[in-house]
PyMOL Python script that loads the backbone (N, CA, C, O; Angstrom):
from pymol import cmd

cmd.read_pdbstr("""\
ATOM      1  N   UNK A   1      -1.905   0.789  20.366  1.00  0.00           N
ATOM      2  CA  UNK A   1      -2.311   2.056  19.774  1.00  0.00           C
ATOM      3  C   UNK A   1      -2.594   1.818  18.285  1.00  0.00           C
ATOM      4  O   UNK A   1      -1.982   0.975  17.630  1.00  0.00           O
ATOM      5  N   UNK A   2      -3.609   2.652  17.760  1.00  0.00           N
ATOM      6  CA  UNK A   2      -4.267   1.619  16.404  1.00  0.00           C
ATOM      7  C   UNK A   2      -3.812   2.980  15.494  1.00  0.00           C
ATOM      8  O   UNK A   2      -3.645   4.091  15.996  1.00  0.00           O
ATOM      9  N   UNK A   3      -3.695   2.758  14.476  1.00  0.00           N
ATOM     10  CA  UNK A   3      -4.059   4.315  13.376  1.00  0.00           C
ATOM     11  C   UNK A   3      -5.177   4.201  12.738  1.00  0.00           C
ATOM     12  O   UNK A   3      -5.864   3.179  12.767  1.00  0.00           O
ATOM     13  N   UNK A   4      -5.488   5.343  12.042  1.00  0.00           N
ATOM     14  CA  UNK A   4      -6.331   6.278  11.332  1.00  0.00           C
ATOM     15  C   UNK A   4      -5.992   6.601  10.484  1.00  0.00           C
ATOM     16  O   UNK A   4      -4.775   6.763  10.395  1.00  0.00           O
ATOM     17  N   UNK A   5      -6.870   6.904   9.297  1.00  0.00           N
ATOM     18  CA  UNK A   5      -6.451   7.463   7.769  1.00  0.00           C
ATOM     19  C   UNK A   5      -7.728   8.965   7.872  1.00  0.00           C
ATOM     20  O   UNK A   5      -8.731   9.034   8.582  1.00  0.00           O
ATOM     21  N   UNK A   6      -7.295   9.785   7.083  1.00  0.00           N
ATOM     22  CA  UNK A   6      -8.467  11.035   7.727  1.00  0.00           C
ATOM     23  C   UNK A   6      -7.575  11.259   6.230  1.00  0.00           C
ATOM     24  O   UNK A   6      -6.555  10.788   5.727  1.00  0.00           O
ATOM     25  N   UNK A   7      -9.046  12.682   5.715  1.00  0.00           N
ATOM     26  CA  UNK A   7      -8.869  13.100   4.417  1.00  0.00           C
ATOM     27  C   UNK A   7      -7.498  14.535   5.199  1.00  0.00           C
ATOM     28  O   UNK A   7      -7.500  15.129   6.277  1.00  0.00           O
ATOM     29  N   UNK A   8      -6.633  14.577   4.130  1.00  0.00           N
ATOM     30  CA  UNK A   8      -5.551  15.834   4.263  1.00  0.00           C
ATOM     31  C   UNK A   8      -5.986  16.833   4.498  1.00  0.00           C
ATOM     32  O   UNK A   8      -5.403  17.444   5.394  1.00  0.00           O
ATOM     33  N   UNK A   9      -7.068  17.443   3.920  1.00  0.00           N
ATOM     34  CA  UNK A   9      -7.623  19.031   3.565  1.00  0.00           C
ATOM     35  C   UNK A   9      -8.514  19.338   4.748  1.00  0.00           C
ATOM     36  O   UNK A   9      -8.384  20.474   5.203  1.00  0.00           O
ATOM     37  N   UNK A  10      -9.547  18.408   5.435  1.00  0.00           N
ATOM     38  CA  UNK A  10     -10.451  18.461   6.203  1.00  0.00           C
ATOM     39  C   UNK A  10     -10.168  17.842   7.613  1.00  0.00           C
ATOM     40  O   UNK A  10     -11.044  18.073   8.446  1.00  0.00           O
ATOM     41  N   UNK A  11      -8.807  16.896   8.137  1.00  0.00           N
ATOM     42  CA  UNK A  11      -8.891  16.827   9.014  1.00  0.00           C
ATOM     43  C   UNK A  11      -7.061  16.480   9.697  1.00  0.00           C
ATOM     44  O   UNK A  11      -6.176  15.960   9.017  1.00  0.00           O
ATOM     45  N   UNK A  12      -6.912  16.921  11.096  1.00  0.00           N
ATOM     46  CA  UNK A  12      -5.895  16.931  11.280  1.00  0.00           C
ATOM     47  C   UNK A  12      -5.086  15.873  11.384  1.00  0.00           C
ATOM     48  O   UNK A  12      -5.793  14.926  11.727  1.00  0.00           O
ATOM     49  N   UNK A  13      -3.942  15.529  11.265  1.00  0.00           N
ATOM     50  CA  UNK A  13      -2.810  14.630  10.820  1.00  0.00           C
ATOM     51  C   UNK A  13      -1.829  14.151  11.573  1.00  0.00           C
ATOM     52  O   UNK A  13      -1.307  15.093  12.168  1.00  0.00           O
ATOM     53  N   UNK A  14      -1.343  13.170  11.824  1.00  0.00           N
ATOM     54  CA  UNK A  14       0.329  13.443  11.804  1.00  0.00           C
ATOM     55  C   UNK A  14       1.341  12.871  10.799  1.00  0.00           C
ATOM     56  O   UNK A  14       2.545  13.067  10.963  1.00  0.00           O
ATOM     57  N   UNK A  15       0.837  12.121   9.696  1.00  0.00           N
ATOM     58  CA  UNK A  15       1.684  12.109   8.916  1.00  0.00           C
ATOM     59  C   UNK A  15       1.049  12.206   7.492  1.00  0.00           C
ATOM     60  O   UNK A  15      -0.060  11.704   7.310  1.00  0.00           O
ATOM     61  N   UNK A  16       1.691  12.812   6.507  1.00  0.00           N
ATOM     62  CA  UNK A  16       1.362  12.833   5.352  1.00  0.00           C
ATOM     63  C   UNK A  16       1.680  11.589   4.239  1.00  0.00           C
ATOM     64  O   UNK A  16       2.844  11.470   3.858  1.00  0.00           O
ATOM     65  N   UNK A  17       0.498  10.535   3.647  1.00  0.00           N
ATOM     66  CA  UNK A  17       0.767   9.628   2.988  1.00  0.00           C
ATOM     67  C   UNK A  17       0.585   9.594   1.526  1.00  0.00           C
ATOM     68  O   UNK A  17       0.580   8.588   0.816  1.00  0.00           O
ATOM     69  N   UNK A  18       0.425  10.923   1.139  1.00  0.00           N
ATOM     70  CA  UNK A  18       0.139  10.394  -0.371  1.00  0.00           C
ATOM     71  C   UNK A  18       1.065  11.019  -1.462  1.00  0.00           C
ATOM     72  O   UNK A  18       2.157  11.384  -1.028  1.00  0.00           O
ATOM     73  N   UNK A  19       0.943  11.124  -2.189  1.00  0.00           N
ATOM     74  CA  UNK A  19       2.343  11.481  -3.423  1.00  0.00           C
ATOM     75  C   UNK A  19       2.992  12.694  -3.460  1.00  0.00           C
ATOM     76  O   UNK A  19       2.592  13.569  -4.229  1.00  0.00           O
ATOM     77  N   UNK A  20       3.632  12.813  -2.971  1.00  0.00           N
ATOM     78  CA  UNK A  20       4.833  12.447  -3.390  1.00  0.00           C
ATOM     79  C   UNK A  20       5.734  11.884  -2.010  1.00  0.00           C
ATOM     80  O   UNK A  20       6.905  11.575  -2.229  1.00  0.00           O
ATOM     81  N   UNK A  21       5.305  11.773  -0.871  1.00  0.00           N
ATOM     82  CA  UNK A  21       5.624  11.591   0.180  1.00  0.00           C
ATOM     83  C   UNK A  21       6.533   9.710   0.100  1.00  0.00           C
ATOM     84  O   UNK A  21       6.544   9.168  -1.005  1.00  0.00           O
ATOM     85  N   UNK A  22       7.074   9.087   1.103  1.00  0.00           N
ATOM     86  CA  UNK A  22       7.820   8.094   0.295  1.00  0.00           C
ATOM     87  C   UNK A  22       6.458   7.001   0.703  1.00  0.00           C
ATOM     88  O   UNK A  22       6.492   5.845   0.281  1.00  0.00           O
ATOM     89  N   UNK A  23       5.652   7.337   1.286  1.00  0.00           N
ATOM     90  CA  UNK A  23       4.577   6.895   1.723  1.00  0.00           C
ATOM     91  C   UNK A  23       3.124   6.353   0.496  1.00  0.00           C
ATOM     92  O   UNK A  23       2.263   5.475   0.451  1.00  0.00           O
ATOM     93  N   UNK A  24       3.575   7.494  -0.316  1.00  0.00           N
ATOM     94  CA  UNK A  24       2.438   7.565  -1.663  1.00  0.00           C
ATOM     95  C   UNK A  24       2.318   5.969  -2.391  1.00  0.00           C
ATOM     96  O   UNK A  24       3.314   5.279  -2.173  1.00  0.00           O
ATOM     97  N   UNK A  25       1.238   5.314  -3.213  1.00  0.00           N
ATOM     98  CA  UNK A  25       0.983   4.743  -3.620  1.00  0.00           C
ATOM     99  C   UNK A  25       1.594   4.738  -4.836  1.00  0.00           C
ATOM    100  O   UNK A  25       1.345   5.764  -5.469  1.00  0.00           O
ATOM    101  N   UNK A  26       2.379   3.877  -5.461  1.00  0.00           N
ATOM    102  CA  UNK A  26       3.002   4.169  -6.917  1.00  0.00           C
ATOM    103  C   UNK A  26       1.940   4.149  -8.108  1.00  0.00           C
ATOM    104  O   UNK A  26       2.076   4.634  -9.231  1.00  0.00           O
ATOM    105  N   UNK A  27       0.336   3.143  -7.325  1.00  0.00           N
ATOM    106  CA  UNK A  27      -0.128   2.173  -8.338  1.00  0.00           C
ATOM    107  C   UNK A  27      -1.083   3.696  -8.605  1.00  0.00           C
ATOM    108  O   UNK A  27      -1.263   4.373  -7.592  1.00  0.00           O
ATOM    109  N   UNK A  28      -1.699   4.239  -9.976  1.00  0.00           N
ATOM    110  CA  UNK A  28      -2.685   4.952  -9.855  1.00  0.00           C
ATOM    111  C   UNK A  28      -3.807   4.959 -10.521  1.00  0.00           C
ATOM    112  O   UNK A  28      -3.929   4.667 -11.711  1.00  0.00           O
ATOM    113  N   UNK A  29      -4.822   5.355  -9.634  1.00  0.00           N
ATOM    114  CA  UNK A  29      -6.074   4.795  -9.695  1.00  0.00           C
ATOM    115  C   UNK A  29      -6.577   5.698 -11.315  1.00  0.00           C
ATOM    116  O   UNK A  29      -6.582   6.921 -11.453  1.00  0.00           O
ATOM    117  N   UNK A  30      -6.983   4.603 -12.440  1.00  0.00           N
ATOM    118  CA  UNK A  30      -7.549   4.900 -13.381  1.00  0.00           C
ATOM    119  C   UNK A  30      -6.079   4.248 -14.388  1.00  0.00           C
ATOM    120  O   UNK A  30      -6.293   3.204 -15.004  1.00  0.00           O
ATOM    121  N   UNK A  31      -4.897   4.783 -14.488  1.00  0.00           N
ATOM    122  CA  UNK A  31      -3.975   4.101 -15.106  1.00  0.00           C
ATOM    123  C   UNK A  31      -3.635   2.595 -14.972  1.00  0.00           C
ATOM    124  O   UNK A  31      -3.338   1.883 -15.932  1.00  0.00           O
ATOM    125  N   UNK A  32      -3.722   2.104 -13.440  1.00  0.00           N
ATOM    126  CA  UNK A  32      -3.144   1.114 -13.172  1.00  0.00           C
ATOM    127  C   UNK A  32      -4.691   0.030 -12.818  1.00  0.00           C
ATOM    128  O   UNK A  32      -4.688  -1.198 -12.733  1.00  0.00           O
ATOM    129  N   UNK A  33      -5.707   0.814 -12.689  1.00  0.00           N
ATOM    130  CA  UNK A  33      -6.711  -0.084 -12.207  1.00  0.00           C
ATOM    131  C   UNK A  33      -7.549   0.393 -11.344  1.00  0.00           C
ATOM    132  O   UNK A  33      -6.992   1.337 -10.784  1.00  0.00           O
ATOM    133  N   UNK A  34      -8.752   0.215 -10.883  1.00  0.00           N
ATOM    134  CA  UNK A  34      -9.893   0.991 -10.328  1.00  0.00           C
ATOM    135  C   UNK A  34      -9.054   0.967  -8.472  1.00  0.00           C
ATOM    136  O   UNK A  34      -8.151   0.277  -7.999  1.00  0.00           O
ATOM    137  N   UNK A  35      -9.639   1.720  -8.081  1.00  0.00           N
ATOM    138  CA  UNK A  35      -9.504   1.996  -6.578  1.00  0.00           C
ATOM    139  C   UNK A  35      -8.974   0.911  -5.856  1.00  0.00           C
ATOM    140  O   UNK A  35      -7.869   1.022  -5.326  1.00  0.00           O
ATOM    141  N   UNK A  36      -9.700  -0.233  -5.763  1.00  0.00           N
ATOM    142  CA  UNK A  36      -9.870  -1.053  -4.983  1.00  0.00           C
ATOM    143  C   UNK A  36      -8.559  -1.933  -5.653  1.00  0.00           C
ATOM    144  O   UNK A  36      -7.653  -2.246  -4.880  1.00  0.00           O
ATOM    145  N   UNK A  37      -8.490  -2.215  -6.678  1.00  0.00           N
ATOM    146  CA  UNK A  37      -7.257  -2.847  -7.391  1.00  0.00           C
ATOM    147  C   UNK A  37      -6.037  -1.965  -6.975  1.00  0.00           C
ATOM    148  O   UNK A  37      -5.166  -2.329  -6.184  1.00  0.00           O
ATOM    149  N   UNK A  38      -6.074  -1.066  -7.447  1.00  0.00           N
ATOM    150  CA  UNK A  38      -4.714  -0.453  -7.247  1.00  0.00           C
ATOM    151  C   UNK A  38      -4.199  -0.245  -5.314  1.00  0.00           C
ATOM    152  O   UNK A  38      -3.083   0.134  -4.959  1.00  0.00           O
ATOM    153  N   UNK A  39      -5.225  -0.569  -4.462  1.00  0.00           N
ATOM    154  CA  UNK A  39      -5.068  -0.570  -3.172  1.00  0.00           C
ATOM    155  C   UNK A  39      -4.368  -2.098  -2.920  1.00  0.00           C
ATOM    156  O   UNK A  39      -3.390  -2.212  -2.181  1.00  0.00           O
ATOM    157  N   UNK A  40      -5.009  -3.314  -3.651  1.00  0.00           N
ATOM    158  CA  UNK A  40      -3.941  -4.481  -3.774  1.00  0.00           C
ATOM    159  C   UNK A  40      -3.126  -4.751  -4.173  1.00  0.00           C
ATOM    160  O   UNK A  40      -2.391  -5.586  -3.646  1.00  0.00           O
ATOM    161  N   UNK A  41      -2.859  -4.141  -5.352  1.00  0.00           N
ATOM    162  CA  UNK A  41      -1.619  -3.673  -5.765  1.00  0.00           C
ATOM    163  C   UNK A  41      -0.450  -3.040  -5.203  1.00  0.00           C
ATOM    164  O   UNK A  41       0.678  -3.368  -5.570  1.00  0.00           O
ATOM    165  N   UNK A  42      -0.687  -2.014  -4.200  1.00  0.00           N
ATOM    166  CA  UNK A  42       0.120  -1.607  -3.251  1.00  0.00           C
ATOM    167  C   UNK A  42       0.339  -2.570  -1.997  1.00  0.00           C
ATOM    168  O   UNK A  42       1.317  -2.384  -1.273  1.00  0.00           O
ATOM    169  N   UNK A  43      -0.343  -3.345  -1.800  1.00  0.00           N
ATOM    170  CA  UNK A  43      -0.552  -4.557  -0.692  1.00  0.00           C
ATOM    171  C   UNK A  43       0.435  -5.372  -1.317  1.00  0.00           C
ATOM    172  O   UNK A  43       1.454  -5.458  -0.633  1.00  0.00           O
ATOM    173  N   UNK A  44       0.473  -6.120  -2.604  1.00  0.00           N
ATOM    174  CA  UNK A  44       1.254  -7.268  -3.075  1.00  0.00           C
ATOM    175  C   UNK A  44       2.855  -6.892  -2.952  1.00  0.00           C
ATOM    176  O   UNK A  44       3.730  -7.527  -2.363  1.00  0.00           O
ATOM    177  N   UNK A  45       2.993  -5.341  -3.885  1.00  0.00           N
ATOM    178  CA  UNK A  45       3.828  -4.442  -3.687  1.00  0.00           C
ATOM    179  C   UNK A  45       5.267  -4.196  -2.672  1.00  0.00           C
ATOM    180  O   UNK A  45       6.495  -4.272  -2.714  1.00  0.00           O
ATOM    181  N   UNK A  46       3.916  -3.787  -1.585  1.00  0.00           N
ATOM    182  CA  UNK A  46       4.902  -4.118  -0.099  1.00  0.00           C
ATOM    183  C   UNK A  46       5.706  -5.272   0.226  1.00  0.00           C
ATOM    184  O   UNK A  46       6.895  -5.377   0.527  1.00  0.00           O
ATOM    185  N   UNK A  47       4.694  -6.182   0.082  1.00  0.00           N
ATOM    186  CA  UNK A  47       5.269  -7.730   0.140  1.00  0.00           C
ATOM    187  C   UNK A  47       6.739  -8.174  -0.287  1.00  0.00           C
ATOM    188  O   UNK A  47       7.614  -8.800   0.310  1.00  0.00           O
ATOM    189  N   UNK A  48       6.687  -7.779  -1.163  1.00  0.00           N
ATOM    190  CA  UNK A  48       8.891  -7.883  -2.578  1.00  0.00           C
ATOM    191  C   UNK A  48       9.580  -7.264  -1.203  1.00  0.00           C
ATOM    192  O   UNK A  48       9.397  -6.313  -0.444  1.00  0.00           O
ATOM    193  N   UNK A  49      10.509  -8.415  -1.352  1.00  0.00           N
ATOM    194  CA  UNK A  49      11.736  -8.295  -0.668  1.00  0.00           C
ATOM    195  C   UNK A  49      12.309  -6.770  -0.708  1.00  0.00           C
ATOM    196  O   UNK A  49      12.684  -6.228   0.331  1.00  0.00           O
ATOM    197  N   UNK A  50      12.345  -6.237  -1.726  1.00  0.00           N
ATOM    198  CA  UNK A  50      12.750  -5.299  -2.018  1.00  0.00           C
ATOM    199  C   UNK A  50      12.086  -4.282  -1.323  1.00  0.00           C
ATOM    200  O   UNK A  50      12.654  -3.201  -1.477  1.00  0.00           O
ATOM    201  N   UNK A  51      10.851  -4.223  -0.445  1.00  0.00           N
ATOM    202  CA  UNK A  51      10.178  -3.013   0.357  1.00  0.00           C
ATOM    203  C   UNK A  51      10.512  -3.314   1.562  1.00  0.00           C
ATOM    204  O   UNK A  51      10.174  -2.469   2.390  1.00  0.00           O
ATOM    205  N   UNK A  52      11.291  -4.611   2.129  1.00  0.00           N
ATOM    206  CA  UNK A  52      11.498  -4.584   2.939  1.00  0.00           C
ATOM    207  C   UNK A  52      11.336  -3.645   4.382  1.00  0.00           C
ATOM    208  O   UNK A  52      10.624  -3.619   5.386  1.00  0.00           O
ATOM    209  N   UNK A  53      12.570  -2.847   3.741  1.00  0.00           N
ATOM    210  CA  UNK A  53      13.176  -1.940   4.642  1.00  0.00           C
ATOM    211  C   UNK A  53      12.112  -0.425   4.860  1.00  0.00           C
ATOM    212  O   UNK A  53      12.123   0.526   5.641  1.00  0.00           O
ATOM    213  N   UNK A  54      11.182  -0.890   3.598  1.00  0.00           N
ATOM    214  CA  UNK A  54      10.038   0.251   3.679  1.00  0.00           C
ATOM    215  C   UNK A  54       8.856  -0.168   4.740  1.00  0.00           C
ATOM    216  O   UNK A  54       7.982   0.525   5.262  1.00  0.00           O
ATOM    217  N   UNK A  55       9.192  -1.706   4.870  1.00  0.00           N
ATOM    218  CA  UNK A  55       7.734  -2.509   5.827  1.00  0.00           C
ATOM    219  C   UNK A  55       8.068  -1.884   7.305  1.00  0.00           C
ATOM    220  O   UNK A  55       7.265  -1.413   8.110  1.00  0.00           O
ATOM    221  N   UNK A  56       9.749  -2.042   7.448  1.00  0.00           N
ATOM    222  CA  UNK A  56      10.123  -1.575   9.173  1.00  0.00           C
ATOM    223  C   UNK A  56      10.150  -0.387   8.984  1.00  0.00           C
ATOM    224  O   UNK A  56       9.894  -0.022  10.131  1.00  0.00           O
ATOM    225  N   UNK A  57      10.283   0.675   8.325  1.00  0.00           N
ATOM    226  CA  UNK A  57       9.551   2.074   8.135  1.00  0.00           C
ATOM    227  C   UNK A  57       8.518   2.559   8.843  1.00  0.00           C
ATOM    228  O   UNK A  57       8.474   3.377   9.762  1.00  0.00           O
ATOM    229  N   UNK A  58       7.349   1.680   8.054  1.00  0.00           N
ATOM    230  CA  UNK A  58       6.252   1.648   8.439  1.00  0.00           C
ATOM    231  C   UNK A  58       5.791   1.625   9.813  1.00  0.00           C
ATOM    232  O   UNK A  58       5.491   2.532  10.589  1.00  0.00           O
ATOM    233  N   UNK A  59       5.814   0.017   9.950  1.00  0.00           N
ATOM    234  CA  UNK A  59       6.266  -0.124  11.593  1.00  0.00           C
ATOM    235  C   UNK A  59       6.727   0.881  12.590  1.00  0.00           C
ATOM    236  O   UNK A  59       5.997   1.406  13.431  1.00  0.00           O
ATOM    237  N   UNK A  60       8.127   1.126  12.411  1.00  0.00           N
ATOM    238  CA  UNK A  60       8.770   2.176  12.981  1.00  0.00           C
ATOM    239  C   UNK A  60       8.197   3.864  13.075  1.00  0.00           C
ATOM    240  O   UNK A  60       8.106   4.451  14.153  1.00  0.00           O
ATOM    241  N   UNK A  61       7.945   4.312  12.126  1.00  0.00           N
ATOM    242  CA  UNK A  61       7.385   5.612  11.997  1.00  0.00           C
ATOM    243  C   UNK A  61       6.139   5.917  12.164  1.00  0.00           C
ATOM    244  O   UNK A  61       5.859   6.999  12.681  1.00  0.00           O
ATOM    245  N   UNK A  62       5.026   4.924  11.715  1.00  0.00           N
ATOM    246  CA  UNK A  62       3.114   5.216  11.300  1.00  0.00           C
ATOM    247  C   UNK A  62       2.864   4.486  12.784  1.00  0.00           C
ATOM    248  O   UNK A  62       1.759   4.599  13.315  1.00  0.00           O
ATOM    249  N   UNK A  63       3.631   3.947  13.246  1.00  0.00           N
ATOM    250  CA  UNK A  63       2.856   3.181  14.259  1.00  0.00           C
ATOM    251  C   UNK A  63       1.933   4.002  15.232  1.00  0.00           C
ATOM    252  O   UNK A  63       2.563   4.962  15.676  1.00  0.00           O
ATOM    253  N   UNK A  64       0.657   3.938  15.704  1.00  0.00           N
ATOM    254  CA  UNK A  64      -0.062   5.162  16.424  1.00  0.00           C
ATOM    255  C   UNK A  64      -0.136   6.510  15.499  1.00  0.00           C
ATOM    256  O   UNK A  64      -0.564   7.540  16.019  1.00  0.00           O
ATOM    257  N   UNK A  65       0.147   6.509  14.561  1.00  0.00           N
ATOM    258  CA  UNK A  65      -0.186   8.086  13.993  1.00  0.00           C
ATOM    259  C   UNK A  65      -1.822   7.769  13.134  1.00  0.00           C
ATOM    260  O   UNK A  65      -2.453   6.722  12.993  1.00  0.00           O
ATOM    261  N   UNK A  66      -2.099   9.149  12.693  1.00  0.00           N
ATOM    262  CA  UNK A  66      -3.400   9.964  12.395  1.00  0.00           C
ATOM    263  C   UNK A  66      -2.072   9.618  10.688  1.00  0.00           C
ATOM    264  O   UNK A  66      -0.876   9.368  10.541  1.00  0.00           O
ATOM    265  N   UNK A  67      -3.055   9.787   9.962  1.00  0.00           N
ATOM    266  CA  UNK A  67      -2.182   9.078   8.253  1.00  0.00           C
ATOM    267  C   UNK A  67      -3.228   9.898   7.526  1.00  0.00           C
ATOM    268  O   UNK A  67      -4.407   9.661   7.787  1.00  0.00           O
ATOM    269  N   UNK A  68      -2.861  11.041   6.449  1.00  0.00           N
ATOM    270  CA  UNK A  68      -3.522  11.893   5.845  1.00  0.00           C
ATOM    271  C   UNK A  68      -3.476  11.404   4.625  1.00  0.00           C
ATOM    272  O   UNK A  68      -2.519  10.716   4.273  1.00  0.00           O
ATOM    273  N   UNK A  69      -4.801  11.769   3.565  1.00  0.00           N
ATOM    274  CA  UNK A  69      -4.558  11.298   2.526  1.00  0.00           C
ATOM    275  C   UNK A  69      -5.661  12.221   1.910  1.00  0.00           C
ATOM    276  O   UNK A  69      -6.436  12.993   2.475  1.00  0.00           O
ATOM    277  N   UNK A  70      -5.489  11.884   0.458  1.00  0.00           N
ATOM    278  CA  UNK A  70      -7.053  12.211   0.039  1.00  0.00           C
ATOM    279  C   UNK A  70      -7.942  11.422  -0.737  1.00  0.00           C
ATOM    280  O   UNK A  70      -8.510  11.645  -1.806  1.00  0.00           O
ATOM    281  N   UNK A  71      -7.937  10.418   0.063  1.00  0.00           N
ATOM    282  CA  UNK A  71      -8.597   9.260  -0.365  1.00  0.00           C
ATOM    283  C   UNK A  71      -9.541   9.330   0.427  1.00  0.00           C
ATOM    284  O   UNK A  71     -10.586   9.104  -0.184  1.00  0.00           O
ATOM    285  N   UNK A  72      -9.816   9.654   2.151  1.00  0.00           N
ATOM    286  CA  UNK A  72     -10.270   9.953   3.248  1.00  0.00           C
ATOM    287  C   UNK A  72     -11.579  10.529   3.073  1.00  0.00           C
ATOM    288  O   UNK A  72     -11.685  11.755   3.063  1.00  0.00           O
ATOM    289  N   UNK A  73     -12.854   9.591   2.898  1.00  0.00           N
ATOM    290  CA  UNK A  73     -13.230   8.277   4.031  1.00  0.00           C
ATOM    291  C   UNK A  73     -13.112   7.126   3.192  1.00  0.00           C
ATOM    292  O   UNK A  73     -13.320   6.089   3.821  1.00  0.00           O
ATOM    293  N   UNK A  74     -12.812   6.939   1.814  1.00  0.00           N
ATOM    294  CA  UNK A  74     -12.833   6.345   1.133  1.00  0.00           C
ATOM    295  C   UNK A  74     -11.676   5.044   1.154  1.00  0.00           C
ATOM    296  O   UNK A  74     -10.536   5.227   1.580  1.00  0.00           O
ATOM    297  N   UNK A  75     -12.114   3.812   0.668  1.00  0.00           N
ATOM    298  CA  UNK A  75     -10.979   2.654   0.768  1.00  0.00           C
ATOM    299  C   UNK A  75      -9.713   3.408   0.616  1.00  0.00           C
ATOM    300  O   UNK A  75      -9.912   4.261  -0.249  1.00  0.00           O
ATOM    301  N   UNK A  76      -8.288   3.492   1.146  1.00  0.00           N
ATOM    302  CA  UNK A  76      -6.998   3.980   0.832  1.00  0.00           C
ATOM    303  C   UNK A  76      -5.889   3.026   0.904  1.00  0.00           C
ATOM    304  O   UNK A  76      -5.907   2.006   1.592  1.00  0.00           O
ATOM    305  N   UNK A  77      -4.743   3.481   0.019  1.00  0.00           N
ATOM    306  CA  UNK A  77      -3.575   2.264   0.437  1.00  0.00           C
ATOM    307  C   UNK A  77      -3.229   2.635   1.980  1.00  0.00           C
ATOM    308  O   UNK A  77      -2.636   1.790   2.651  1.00  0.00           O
ATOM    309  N   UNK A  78      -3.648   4.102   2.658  1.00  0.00           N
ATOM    310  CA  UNK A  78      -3.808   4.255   3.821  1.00  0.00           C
ATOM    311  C   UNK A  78      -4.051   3.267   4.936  1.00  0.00           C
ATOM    312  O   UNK A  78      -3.577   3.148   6.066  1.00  0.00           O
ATOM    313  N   UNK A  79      -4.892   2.639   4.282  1.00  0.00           N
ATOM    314  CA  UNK A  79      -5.083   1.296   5.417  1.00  0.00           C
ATOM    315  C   UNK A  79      -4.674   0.284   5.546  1.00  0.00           C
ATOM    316  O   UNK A  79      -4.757  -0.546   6.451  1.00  0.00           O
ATOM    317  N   UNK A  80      -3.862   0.328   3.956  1.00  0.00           N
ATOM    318  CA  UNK A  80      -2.964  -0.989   4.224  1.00  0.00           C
ATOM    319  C   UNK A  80      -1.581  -0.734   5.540  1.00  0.00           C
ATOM    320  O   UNK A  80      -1.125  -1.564   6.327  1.00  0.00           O
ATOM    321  N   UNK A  81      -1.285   0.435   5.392  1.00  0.00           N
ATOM    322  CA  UNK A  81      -0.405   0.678   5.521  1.00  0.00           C
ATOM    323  C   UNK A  81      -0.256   1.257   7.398  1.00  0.00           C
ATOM    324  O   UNK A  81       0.790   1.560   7.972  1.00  0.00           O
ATOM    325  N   UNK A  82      -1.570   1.255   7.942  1.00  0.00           N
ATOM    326  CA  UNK A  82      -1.982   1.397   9.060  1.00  0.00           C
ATOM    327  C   UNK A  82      -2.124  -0.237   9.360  1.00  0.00           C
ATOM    328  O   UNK A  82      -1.537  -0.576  10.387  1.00  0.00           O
ATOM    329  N   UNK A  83      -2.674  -1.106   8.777  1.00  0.00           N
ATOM    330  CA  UNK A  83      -2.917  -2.673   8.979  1.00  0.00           C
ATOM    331  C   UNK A  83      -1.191  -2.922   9.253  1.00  0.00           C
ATOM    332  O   UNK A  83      -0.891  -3.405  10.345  1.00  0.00           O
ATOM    333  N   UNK A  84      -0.033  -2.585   8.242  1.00  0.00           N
ATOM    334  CA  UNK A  84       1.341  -3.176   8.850  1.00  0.00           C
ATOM    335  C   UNK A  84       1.344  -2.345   9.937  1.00  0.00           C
ATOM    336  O   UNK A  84       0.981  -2.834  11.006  1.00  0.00           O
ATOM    337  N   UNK A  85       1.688  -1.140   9.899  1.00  0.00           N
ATOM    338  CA  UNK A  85       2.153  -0.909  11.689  1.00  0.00           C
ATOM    339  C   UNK A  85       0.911  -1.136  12.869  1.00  0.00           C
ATOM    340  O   UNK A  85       1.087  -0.837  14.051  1.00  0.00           O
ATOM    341  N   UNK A  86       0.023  -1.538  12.500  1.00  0.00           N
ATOM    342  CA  UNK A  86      -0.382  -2.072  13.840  1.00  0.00           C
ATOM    343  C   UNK A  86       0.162  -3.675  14.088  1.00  0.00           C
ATOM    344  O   UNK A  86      -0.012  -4.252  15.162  1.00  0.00           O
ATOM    345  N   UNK A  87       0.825  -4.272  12.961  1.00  0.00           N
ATOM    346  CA  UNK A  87       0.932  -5.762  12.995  1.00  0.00           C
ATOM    347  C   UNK A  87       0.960  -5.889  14.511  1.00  0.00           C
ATOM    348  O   UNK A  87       1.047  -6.999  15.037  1.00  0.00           O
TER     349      UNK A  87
END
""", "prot")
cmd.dss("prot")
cmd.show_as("cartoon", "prot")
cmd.util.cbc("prot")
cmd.orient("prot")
């Protein structure tokens, strides 16, 4: 079962990923670096030992869900984060 990232406002969901949710991206786009940077940034991010327990989260909870954002259709850390729970 694969996921999906869909914009929040325009299409239906089952989980909510963006800020303030524990799901949200810390990195932000324009402070921390253009779109596409701050989406690797959340990629490297995950990686630290220290998110560990946020990676089997992931896994555990997003696996097969619809992932809302408002980044949606646009590149999102959404997809990183659909790429771990489909591992």
């Amino acid at each position: 079962m694969t996921n999906s990232v869909v914009h929040c406002k325009r299409d239906l969901y089952d989980v909510y990923i963006g800020r303030p949710s524990k799901w949200g991206n810390p990195f932000k786009v324009g402070k921390d670096g253009k779109r596409g940077e701050c989406i690797k940034l959340y990629k490297e991010w995950l990686c630290f030992p220290a998110q560990k327990d946020l990676r089997l989260d992931i896994k555990a909870e997003l696996c097969g869900k619809i992932l809302g954002c408002w980044c949606a259709p646009y590149p999102c850390h959404g997809d990183i984060l659909a790429e771990i729970a489909n591992e």
